[in-house]
Kinemage of the C-alpha trace (Angstrom):
@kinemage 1
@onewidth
@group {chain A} dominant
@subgroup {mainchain}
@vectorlist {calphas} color= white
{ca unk a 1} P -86.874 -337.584 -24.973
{ca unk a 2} L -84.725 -340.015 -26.627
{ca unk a 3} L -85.250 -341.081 -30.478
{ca unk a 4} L -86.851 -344.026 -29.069
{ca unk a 5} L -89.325 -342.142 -27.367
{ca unk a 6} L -87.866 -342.747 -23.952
{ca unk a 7} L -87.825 -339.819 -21.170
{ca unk a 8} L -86.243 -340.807 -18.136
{ca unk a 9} L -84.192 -344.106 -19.371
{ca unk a 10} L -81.439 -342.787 -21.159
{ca unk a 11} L -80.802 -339.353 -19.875
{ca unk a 12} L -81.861 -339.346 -16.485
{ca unk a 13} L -79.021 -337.622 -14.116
{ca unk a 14} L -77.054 -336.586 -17.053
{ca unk a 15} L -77.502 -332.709 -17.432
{ca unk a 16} L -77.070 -330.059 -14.283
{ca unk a 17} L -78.849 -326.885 -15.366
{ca unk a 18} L -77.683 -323.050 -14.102
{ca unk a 19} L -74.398 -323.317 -16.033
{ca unk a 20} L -73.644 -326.768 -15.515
{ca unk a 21} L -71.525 -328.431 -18.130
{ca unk a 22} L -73.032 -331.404 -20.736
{ca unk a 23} L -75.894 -331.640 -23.012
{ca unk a 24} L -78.396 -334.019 -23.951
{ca unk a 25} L -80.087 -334.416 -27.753
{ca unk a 26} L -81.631 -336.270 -30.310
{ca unk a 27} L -82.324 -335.945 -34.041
{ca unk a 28} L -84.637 -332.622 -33.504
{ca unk a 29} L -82.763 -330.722 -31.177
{ca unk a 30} L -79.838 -330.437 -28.556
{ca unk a 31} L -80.060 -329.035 -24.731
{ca unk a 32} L -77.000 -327.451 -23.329
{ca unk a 33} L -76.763 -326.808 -19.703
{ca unk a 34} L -74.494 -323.614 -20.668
{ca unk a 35} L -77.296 -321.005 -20.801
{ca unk a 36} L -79.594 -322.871 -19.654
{ca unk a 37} L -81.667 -322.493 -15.516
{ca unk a 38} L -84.065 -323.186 -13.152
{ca unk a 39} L -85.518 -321.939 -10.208
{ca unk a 40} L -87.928 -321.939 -8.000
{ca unk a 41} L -90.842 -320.021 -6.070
{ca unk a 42} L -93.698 -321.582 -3.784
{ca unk a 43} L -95.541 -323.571 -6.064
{ca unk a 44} L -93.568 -322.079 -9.230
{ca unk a 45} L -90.746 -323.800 -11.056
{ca unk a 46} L -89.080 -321.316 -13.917
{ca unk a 47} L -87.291 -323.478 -16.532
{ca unk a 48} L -85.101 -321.890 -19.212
{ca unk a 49} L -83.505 -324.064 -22.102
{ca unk a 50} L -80.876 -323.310 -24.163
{ca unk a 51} L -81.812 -324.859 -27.107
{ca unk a 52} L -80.397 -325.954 -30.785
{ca unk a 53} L -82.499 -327.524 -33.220
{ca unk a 54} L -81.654 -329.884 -36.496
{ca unk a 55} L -81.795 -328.527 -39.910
{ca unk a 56} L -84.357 -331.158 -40.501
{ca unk a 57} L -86.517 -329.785 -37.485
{ca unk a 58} L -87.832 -326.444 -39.253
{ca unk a 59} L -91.163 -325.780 -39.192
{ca unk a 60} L -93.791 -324.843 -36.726
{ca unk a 61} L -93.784 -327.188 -33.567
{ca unk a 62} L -96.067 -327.941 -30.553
{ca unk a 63} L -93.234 -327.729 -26.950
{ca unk a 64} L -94.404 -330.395 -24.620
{ca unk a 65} L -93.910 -331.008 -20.968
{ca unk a 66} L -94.190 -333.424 -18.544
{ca unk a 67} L -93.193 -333.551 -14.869
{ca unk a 68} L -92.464 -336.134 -12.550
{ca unk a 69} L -90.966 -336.944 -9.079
{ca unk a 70} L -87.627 -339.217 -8.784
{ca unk a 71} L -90.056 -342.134 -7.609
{ca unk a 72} L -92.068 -341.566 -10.845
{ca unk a 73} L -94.815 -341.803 -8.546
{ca unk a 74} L -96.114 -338.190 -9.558
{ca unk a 75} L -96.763 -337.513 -12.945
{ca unk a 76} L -98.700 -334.771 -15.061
{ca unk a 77} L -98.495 -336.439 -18.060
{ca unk a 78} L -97.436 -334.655 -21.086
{ca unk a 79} L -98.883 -331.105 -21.774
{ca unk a 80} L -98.796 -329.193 -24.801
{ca unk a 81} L -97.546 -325.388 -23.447
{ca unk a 82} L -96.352 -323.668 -26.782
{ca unk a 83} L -95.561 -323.159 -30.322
{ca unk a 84} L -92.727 -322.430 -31.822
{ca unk a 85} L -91.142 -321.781 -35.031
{ca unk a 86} L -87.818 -323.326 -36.080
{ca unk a 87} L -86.299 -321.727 -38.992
């Protein structure tokens, strides 16, 4: 999510995961693809993110996810699926 609040918009196609090169961030945090995967199972998707947060980020936090299909015609809307801790 951009610092605009938009998902999809600005950083759609821009990050290949499972080693791939590039990152994507905003004023909380930055996503590398070094480090970071995904795979996939019948009716399982694994998602690992290599992370960096923003000095100004610390604190405990609420991780969010949402998924959607490249027609946006699918969507689970977001979903709060952990805490964490940035320190």
């Amino acid at each position: 999510m951009d610092d605009a609040g938009e998902a999809g918009g600005p950083f759609a196609g821009q990050m290949a995961l499972n080693g791939g090169n590039g990152s994507i961030g905003n004023g909380q945090c930055v996503v590398t693809g070094v480090g970071s995967a995904v795979s996939t199972a019948p009716s399982t998707l694994t998602l690992t993110l290599n992370i960096a947060f923003t000095a100004a980020f610390t604190g405990n936090r609420v991780v969010y996810v949402a998924g959607r299909d490249r027609a946006e015609g699918n969507n689970t809307d977001w979903q709060a699926v952990a805490t964490w801790t940035v320190q």
